[in-house]
C-alpha positions in Angstrom: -71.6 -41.6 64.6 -75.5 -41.5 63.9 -77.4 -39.2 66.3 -80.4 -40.9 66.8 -80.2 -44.5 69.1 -80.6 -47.9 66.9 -84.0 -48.4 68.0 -85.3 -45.0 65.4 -83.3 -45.7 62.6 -85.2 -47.2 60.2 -84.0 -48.9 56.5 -85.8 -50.6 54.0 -86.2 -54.1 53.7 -85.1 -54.8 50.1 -87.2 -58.5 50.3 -91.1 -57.6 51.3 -91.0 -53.7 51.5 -91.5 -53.4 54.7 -89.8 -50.5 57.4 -87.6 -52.4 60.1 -85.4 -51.2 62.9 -81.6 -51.5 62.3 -81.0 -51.9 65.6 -82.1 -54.8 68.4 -83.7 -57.3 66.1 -87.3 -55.0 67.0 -90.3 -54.3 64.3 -91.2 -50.8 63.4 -94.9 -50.2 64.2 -95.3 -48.6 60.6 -95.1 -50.6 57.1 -94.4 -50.2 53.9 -96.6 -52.4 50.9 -95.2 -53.7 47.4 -96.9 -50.3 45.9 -94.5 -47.9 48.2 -97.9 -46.9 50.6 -97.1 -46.6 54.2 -99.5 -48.1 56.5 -99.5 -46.9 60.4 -101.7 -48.1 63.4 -104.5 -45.8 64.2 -103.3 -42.6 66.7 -103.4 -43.7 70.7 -106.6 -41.8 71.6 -106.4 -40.0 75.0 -108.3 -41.6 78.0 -111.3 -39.5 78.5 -111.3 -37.1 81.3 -113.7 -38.4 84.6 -116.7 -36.1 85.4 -116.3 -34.7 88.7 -118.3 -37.0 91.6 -121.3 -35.3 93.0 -122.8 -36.5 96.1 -125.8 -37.6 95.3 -127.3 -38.4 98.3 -127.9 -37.2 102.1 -126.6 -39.1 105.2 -128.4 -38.6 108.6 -128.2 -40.1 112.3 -131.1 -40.1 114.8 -130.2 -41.2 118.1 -132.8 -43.2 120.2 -133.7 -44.1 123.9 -136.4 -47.4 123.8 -138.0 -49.1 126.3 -139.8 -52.7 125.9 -142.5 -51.0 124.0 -142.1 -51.3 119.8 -141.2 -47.7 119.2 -141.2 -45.9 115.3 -137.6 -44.6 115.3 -137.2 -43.6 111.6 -140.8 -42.9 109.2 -140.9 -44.2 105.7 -138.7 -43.2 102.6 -138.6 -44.3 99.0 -135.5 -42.9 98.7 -133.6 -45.2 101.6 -130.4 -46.8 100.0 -128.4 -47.0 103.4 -129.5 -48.6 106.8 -127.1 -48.8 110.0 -129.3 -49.7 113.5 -126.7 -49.4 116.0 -126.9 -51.3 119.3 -125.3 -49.1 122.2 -126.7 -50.3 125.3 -126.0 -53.9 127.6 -129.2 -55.5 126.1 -130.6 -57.0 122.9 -133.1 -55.0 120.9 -135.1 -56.2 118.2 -135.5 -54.3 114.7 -138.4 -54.8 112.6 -140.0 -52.9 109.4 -143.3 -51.7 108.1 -144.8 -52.6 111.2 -144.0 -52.9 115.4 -141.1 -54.9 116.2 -141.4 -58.2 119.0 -139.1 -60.0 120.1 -140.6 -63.0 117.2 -140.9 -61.1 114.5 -138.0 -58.9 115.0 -134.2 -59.3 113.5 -132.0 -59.2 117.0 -129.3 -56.6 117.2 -127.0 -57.8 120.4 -125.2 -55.6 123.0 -123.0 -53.6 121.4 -123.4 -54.8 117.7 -124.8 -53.2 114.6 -127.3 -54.1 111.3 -126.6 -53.5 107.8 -127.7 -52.8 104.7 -126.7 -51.5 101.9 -128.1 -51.0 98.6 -128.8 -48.9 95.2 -126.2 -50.7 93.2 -124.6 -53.8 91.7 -123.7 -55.9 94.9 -126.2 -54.1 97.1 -128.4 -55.6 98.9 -132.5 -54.6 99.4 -133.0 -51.9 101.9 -136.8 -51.5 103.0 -138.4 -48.0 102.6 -141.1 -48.9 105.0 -140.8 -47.2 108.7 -138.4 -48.8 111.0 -139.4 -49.8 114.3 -137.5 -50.7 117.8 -137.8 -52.8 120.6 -136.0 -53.2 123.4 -135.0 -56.5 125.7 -135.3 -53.9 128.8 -135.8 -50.3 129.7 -133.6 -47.4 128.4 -132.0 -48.8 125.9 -129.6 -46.2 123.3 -128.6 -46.8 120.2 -128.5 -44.5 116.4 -130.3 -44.9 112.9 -128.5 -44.0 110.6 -130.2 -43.4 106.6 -128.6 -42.7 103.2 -131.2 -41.1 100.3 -130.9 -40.7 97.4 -131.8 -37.1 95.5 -135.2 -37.0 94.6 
């Protein structure tokens, strides 16, 4: 009995040179021209190894308390890619940036709910550097600002 399975025996074809399988009907990968060179597909190369991830960034959270005044909760920073105004009080407040927040100019955050935004790659969306202003719909009013940056 032959030690090796069907599949890696090989014979010569006598009709166009080429190496074939004697076994289930299967092509070898390697062939053999008119002139008796072998030709073989080009060596798998192995995948590359993935760099480590850094963290390239910082992650911070300010809690607030507002009243109905237009308060500057967070200052300006180039280097915002991450927004999250969260709403933790029984009232709407009002977020606005670059300048004071009112109730017209103002994106509306209700009771309980959060905004958004995320940027600083494909899919993300703009994320204002400018400072970031609250107002609340009544007195005492909690909630967090939370900001992602980038390394400088």
């Amino acid at each position: 009995m032959d030690p090796l399975p069907p599949i890696l025996r090989r014979r010569r074809s006598p009709n166009d040179g080429q190496a074939e399988t004697s076994g289930v009907g299967e092509q070898s990968l390697t062939r053999q021209d008119d002139q008796g060179r072998i030709f073989a597909p080009p060596a798998r190369r192995k995948p590359p190894t993935p760099a480590a991830w850094e963290n390239t960034g910082r992650q911070s959270n300010t809690p607030f308390v507002i009243d109905t005044d237009s308060v500057r909760v967070l200052p300006a920073n180039p280097l915002r890619r991450y927004l999250l105004v969260q709403n933790k009080s029984a009232d709407v407040m009002y977020v606005n940036f670059g300048q004071l927040a009112t109730v017209f100019n103002g994106i509306q955050i209700s009771a309980g709910g959060y905004y958004e935004l995320i940027g600083g790659g494909p899919g993300g969306s703009f994320v204002p550097a400018d400072d970031v202003y609250i107002l609340g719909g009544s007195a005492g009013l909690a909630g967090v600002v939370s900001e992602g940056a980038g390394k400088e």
